[in-house]
C-alpha positions as a Markdown table, in Angstrom:
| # | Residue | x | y | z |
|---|---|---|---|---|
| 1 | Unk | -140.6 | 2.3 | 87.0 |
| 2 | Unk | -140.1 | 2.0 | 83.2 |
| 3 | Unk | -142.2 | -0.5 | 81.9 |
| 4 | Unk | -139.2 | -0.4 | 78.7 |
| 5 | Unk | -136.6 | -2.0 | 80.8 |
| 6 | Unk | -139.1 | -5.0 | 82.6 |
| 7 | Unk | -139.0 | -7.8 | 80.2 |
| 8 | Unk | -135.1 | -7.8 | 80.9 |
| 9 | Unk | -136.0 | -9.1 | 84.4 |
| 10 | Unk | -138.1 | -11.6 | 83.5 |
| 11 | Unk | -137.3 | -15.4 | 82.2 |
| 12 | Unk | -138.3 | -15.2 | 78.6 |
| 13 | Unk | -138.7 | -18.7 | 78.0 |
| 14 | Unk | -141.0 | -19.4 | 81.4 |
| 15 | Unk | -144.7 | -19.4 | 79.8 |
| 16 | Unk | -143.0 | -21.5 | 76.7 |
| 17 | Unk | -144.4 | -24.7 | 77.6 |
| 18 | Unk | -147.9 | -23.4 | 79.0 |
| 19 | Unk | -151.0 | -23.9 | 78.1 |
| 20 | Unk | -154.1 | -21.6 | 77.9 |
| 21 | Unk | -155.4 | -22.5 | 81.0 |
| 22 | Unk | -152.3 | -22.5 | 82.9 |
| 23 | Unk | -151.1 | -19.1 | 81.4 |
| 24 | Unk | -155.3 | -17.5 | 81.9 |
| 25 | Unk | -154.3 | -18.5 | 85.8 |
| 26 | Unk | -151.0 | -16.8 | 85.7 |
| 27 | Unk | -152.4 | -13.8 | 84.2 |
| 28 | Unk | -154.7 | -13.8 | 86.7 |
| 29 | Unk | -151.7 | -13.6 | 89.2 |
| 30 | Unk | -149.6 | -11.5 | 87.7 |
| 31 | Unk | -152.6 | -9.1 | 87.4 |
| 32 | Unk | -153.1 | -9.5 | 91.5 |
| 33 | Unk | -149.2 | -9.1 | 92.3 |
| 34 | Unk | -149.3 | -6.3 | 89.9 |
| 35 | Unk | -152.0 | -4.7 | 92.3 |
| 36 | Unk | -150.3 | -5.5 | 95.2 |
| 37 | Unk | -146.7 | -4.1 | 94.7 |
| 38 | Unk | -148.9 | -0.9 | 93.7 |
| 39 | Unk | -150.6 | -0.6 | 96.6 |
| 40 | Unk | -147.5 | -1.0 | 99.3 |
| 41 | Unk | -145.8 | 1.3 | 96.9 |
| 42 | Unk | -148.5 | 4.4 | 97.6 |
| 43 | Unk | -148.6 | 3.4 | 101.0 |
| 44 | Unk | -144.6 | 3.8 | 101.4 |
| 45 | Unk | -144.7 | 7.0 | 99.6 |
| 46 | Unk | -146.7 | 8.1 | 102.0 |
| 47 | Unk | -144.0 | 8.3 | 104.8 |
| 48 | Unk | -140.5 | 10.4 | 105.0 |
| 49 | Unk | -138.3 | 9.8 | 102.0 |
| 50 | Unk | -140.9 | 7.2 | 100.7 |
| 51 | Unk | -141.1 | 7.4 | 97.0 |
| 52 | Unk | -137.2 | 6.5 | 97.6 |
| 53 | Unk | -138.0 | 3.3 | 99.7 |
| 54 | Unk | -141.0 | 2.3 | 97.9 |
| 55 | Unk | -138.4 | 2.0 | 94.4 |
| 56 | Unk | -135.7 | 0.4 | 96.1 |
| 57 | Unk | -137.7 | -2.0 | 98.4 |
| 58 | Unk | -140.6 | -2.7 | 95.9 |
| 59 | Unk | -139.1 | -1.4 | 92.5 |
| 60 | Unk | -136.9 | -4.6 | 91.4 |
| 61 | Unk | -139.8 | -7.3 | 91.9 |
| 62 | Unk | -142.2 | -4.7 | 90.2 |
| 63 | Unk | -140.4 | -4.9 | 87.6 |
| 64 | Unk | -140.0 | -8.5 | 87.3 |
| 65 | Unk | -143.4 | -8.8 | 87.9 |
| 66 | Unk | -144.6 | -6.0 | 84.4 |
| 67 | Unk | -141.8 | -8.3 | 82.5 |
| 68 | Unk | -143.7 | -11.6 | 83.4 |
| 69 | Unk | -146.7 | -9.7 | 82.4 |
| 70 | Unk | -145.3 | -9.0 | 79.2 |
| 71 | Unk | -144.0 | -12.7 | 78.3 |
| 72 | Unk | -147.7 | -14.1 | 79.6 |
| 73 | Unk | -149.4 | -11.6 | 76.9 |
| 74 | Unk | -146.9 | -12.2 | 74.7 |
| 75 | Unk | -148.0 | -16.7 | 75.1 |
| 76 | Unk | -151.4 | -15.8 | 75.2 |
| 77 | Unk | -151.6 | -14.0 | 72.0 |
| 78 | Unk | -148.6 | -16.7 | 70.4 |
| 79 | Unk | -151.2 | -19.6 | 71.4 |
| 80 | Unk | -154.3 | -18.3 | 70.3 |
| 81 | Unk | -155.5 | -18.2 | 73.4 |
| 82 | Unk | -159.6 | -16.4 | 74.6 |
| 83 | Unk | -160.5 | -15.3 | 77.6 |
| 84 | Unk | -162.9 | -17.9 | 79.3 |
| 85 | Unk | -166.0 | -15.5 | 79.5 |
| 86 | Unk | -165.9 | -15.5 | 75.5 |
| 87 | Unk | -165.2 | -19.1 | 74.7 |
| 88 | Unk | -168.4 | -20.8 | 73.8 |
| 89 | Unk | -169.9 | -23.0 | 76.1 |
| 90 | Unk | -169.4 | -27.0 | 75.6 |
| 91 | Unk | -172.8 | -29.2 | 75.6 |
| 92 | Unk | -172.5 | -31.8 | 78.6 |
């Protein structure tokens, strides 16, 4: 699947009005989702006619899914956002 022709399938104003928190947890899901469509996509290829089945039964929310990806990056980086593990710690 063409990772050109995702973004189309995705909401591009969904991740406008989150925050870094709320779009590191998203990322974090799309990441997992991401995982998961790949995974029953090699196991469908595995059987007669699968690569065939694995595109037209997985393929379309794939897609949708690499296109969220792509707006979620695109937040992250338009709020100035870190990754948790490098933000310095806060004194309690």
């Amino acid at each position: 699947m063409s990772d050109v022709l995702a973004p189309a399938n995705a909401d591009p104003s969904r991740y406008d009005l989150y925050d870094c928190e709320q779009l590191a947890n998203e990322r974090k899901s799309l990441a997992t989702q991401i995982e998961d469509f790949k995974r029953l996509m090699a196991k469908a290829e595995t059987g007669a006619g699968g690569s065939v089945v694995a595109e037209m039964v997985y393929g379309p929310d794939y897609a949708k899914t690499v296109g969220q990806v792509h707006l979620a990056d695109e937040a992250w980086q338009r709020n100035k956002c870190a990754d948790h593990a490098a933000a310095p710690a806060h004194p309690s």
